[in-house]
N, C-alpha and C positions, 0 to 999 in steps of 0.2 A: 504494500500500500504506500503509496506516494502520499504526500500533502495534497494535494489538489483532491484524490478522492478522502483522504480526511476529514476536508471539510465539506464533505458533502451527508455526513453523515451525525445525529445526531450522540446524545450516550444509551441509550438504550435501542438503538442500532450497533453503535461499535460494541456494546454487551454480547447481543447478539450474533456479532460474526467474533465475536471472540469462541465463544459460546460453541459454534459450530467448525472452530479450527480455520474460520478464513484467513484471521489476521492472531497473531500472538500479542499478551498484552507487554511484553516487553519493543515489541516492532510498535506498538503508540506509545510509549512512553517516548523512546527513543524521537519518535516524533514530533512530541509534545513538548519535550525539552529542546530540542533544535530548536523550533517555533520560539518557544520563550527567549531564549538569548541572541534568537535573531532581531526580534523585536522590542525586547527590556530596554536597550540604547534608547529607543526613540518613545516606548509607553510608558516603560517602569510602573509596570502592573507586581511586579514579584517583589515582597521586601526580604523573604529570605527562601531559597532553595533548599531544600530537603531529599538530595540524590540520595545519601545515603537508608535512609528510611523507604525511600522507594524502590531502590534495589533491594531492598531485603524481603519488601513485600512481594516481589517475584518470585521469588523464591521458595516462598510457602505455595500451601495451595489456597487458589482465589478462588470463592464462593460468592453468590450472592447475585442480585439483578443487576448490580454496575460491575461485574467482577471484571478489571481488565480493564475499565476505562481509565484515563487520567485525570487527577481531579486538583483541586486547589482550593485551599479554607483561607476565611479573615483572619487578620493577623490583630485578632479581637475578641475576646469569651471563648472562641473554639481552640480550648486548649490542647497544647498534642504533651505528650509524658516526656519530660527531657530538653524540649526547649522553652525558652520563654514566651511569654504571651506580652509583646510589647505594646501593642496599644498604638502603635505611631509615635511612641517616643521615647525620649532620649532616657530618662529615667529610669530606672530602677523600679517597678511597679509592687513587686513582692517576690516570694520566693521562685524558686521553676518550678510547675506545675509534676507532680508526681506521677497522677494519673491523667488519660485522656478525659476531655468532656463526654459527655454521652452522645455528645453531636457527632464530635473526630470517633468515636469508639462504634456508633451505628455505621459508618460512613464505611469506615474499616471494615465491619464485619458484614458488609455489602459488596465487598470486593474494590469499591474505589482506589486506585493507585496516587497516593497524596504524595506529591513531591514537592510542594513550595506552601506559601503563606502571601496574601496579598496584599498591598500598600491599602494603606485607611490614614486619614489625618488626625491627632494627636488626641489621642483619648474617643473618638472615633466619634468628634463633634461636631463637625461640618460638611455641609453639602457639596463640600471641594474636597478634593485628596490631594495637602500639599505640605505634608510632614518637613518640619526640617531635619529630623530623624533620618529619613529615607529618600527623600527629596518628591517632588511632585508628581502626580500620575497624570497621561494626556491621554485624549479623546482618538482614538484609532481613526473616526470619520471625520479629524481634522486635528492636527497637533497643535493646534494652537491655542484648542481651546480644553476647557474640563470636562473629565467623563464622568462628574458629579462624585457624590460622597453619601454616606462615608466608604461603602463598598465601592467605589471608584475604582480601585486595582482590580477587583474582581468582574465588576464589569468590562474594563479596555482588555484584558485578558480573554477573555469569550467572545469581545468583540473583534480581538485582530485572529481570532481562530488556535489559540493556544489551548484550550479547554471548551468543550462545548458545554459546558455546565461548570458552575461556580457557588461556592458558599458563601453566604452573606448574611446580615443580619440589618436589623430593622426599626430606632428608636424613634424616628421624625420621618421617615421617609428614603433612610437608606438604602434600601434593596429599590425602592420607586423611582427615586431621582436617578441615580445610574443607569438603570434601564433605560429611562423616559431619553435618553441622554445616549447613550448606547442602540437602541435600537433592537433593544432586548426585552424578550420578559422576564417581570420579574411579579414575583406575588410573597406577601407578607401575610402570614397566619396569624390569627386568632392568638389573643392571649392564650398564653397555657398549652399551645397547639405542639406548640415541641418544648424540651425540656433542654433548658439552659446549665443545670446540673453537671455534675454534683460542688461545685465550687462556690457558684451563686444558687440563690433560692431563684429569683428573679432578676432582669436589670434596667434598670432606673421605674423602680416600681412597677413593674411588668408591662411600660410602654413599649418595650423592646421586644422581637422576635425574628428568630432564625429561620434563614430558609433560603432558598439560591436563586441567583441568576439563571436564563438560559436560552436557548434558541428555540426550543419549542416546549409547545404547552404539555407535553406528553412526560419531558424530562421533568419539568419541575412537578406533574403529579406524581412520579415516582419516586421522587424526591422528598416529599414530603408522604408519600407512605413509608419510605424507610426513616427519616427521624421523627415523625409525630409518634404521638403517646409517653404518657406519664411515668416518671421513674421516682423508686422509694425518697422519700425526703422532699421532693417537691410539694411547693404549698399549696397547691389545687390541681384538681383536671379536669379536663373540659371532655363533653361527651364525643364519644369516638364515631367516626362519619359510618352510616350506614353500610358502606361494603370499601372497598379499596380507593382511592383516592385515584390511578388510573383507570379503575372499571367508570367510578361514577363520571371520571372526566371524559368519557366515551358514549357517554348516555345523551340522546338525543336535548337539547337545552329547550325547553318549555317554554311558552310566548312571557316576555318579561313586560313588567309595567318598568320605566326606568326613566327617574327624572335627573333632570341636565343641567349646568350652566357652566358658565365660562368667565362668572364674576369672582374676584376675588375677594374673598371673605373680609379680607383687610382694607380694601376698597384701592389698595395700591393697580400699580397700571399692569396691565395683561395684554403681552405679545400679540399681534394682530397673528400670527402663526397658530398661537397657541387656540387662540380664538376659532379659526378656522378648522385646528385638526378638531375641537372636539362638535363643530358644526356637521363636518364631513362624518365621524365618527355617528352622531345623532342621523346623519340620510343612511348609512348604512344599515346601523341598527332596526329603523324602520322598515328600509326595502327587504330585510331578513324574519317582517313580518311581527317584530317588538311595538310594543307602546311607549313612545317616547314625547315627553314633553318637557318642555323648563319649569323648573323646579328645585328648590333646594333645601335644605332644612335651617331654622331658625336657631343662630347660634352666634353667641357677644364672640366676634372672633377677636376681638381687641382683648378680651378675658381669656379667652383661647390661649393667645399668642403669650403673654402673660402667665399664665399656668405650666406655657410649653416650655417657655425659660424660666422659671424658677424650678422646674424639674432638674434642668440643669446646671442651675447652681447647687443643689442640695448636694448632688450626687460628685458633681466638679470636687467641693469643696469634701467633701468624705474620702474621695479617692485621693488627693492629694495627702490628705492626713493621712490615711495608710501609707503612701507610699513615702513620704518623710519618716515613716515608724521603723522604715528598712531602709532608712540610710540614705534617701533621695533628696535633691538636692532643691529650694526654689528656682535655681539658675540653669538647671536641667530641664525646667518645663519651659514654653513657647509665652509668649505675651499673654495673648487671648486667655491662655489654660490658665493663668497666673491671675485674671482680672478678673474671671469667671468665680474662683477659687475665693477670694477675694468677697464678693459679692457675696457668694453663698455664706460665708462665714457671717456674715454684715445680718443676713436675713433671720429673723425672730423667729422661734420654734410654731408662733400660734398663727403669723404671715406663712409659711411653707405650710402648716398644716390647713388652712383654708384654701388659698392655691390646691391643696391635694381635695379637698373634699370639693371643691366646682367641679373637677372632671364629671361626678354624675351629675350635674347641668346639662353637660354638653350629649353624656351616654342619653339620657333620655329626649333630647329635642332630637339626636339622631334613629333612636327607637320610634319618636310618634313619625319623622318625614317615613321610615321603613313597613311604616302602618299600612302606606298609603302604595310605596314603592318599593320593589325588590331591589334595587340597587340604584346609588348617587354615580351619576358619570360626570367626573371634572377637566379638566387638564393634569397632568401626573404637577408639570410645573409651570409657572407661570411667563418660562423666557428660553428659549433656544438655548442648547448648552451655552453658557460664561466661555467666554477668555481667561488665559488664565490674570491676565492684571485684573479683568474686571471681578476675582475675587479678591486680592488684596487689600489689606488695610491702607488704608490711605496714611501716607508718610507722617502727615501733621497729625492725624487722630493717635497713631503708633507712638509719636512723640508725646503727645498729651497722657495717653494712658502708661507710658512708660514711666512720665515723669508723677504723675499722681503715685503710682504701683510705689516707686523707689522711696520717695518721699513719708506714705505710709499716709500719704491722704485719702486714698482713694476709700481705706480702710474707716478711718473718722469718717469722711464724706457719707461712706452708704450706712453705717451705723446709725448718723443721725435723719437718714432717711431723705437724704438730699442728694440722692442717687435716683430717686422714683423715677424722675424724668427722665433723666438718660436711659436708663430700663426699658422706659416706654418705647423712646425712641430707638435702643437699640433692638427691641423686640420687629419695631415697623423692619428696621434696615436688613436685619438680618435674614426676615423671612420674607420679604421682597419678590425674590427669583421664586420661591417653592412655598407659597401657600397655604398651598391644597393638601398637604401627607399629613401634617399633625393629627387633625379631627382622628382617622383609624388607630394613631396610636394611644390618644388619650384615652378615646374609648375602648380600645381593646378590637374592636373590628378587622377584621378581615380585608386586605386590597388589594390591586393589582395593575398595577402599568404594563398596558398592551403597544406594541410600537404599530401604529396604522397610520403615523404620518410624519412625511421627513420633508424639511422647508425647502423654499426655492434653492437656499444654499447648500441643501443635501445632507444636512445635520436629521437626524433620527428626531421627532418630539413624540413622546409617549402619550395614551390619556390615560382618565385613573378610574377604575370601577371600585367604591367602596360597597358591602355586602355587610347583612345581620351579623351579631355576633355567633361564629361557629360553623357559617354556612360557604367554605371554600369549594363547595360541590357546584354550587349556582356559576360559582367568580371560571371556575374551571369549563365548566360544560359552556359557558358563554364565550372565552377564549378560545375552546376547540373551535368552533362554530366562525369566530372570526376570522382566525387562521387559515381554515379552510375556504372562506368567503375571501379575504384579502394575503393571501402569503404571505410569509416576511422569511423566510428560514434562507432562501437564498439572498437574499437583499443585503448583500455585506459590503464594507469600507474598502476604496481601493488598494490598501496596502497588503489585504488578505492575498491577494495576485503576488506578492512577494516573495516567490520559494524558492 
C-alpha cells in the first residue's frame, strides 16, 4: 500500500484489510510515521512521538475493531503509563502518570497503534494551538492560518492524512472548533459518555468530554463504542445507547423538526461565510425532507459567557496550585495561564459557586427550545479559520497584563472586584470567533460539527448540530445521512498530494 491509497481509506476500512491480510499493521504504521515527519516541518501536529511504544505494540498480538490502525491521543487527560501528560507546557504538571487513562487503555485494547501525542495550547485553553512549549500548530488547508484548539494538533494531523482518526477532547468546543476548521468531523458526547478516569473524576466540572476527530461519521461511531461507558470510581453514568453506536448510526434518521440561526448569542459580528454555510446547511436539510425553521432557545448568553470563564478561572487557578506543589515554577507558565491563575485566585468561593449553579438556567431554557425541536443547528464558529496573528495578544495589552501580573496589581485589582469589567470584556473578546460551542458544554449536551461548507477561499467552515442530553444516536444517524447527501471524505487540502 502506497500513501495515495492510504488515504483513500478510512480506520475501520484499514481494520478491515488489516483484518483480512491485505495490508500489515506495521506497513501503516510505517506509513503513518513517514506522513508525520514529512509534514511536522510545516503543521506541527505531533508534540511528542512514541516509536518506541509503537513498535512494541507490533509485536504483541492486535485485537480489536481498530486492531492495526495508526492512531494518535491529546497530549491532554489521555494519559499513557510512563510519559508525561504535558498539557502544552513548559511546566512540570505533577508526577508521570503510572497507569494508562481508560481512554489510552480502551484505545489499546482495541488494537489502535499509538505512536505520538498531539500539540494543544497551554493547559488546553484556547481555540488556537500555539504552545510556547511546542510551538504552534497550522491549518493543513492553509499554513497560515489556525487549525483551531484546543485539539488543533489533532485535527491538522487527520487533516494532512497522517491519521485518519484522532483523539480529542472537548471543554468549550474543542473537538468542534478544529473540525469546523479542519474540514472534519468531529462530535463531542454527553457528559459522563466516556470516562475520563481513573486520574480525574471529571474535568472542569464535567464541561469536558473525550472523543475524536475524523473523516467519517462511521469512524467516530466506532469510536465512541469502544470508549463510552462507565468505569468503577466515576461519579455518574449516563444511560447506555440502545444497541451499538455504529448499528444505530446506520439506522435510517427519522424526519427531524430542527430549529436554526446564524445569530450570535453574544450579538458580536458573524462571518457573512458563516452565515451562509449554515443557510445552505438549512436548504439541505429541508430538501432531505427535515423540518427546518429559525429558531433558537432563550439564553442570557452574556451570563453564559461569564459562567464559561469563571469555569476557567477556578480550574486555571487549582491546576497551577498543584503544579507549584511539584516544584513548578510561575515563570514556566505563558502570560495568559499566569492572569487566568490570577483571576481565579481573586474570585470569592460564593461568586464561582453561583456562576456554577446558573448553568441549570441555561440546561433548562435548552431542555424547553428541545420541547419543541430535536436538534439546535448553529455555525460550529462564528469566522473562517484565524490567522495565526489574528490570534495573538496584542503587544500593548501583553505589556499591560504583564506589567499588572509583575507588579502584583493585577492581584489587588480583581480582589477588590475592579477587574469585573475587564472580565466582561475579556469574556466579549475572547469568545468573538467561536460563540456557539459553550451552550453543549455547560449543559452537558451532546454536539457535532459537520464540515458541508468551505468558503470562496477554500478554508473548511463546519456547522454545529447541538442534540438532548444522551441522544448521540439522532447527532449520528443525521451525519450519516448528510454524508451520504453531500460527501466530504475525499475533499482534502492540497498538500495531502504531497508523497
Amino acid at each position: 500500500m502506497n500513501f495515495s491509497e492510504y488515504l483513500k481509506h478510512d480506520a475501520t476500512r484499514l481494520a478491515a484489510l488489516v483484518a483480512d491480510g491485505t495490508v500489515t499493521a506495521t506497513e501503516l504504521l510505517d506509513l503513518a510515521e513517514q506522513r508525520a515527519h514529512q509534514v511536522q516541518p510545516q503543521i506541527n501536529a505531533i508534540c511528542r512521538f512514541m516509536p518506541e511504544p509503537a513498535r512494541a505494540q507490533l509485536h504483541s498480538e492486535l485485537r480489536g475493531p481498530l486492531a492495526g490502525v495508526p492512531f494518535l491521543i491529546k497530549d491532554a487527560v489521555q494519559d499513557y503509563a510512563g510519559l508525561p501528560t504535558s498539557m502544552g507546557s513548559r511546566a512540570a504538571l505533577g508526577p508521570v502518570p503510572k497507569v494508562h487513562s481508560h481512554i489510552v487503555r480502551r484505545l489499546l485494547a482495541s488494537g489502535a497503534v499509538i505512536f505520538g501525542k498531539t500539540n494543544t495550547p497551554e493547559l488546553a485553553l484556547k481555540g488556537i494551538t500555539d504552545p510556547i512549549a511546542f510551538g504552534r500548530s497550522s491549518n493543513p488547508w492553509n499554513l497560515a492560518h489556525s487549525p483551531g484548539g484546543s485539539s488543533g494538533g489533532a485535527a491538522a494531523a487527520v487533516a494532512a492524512g497522517i491519521v485518519p482518526m484522532a483523539a480529542g477532547n472537548d471543554g468549550g468546543g474543542s473537538i468542534r472548533i478544529p473540525a469546523a476548521y479542519c474540514g472534519l468531523f468531529g462530535l463531542r458526547p454527553s457528559r459522563g459518555r466516556v470516562s475520563v478516569g481513573p486520574a480525574l473524576g471529571e474535568v472542569w466540572d464535567g464541561a469536558s468530554s473525550d472523543g475524536v476527530l475524523s473523516r467519517s461519521v462511521r469512524d467516530t461511531a466506532l469510536a465512541l463504542d469502544i470508549l463510552a461507558g462507565a468505569e468503577p470510581g466515576d461519579p455518574y453514568a449516563i444511560a447506555p445507547p440502545a444497541a451499538s453506536f455504529v448499528e444505530l448510526s446506520q439506522r435510517d434518521c427519522r424526519r427531524l423538526r430542527i430549529g436554526f440561526t446564524s445569530r450570535s448569542p453574544m450579538d458580536t459580528p458573524v462571518h457573512p461565510e458563516a452565515v451562509l454555510a449554515v443557510n445552505r446547511a438549512a436548504e439541505l436539510l429541508s430538501k432531505l425532507g427535515h423540518h427546518v425553521e429559525q429558531a433558537e432557545p432563550v439564553i442570557n448568553a452574556n451570563a453564559l459567557a461569564e459562567s464559561f470563564l469563571h469555569l476557567y478561572f477556578d480550574h486555571v487557578s487549582a491546576t497551577l496550585a498543584r503544579a507549584k506543589a511539584f516544584g513548578a515554577k510561575d515563570s514556566e507558565f505563558e502570560l495568559l495561564t499566569r492572569v487566568i491563575g490570577v483571576l481565579g485566585r481573586a474570585v470569592s468561593a460564593s461568586t464561582a459557586t453561583n456562576h456554577r449553579l446558573q448553568r441549570n438556567n441555561f440546561s433548562q431554557s435548552l431542555a424547553n427550545f428541545h420541547k419543541q425541536y430535536d436538534l439546535l443547528l448553529t455555525p460550529t464558529v462564528a469566522h473562517p479559520a484565524i490567522t495565526h496573528e489574528q490570534g495573538e495578544i496584542p503587544g500593548w495589552q501583553g505589556a499591560i497584563l504583564s506589567g499588572l501580573l509583575n507588579t502584583g496589581m493585577l492581584s489587588v485589582l480583581a480582589r477588590l472586584g475592579l477587574m469585573d469589567g475587564a472580565i466582561r470584556h475579556m469574556a466579549r473578546d475572547n469568545l468573538t470567533y467561536v460563540p456557539f460551542t459553550q451552550l453543549a458544554n455547560l449543559t452537558g449536551t451532546p454536539a457535532m460539527s459537520v464540515p458541508l461548507h468551505w468558503t470562496a477561499e477554500n478554508l473548511p467552515l463546519g456547522v454545529q448540530f447541538i442534540a438532548p442530553f444522551g441522544d448521540e444516536a439522532t447527532l449520528l444517524q443525521l451525519a450519516t445521512e448528510l454524508e451520504q447527501a453531500q460527501p466530504w471524505f475525499d475533499r482534502l487540502p492540497a498538500m495531502t498530494g504531497d508523497s
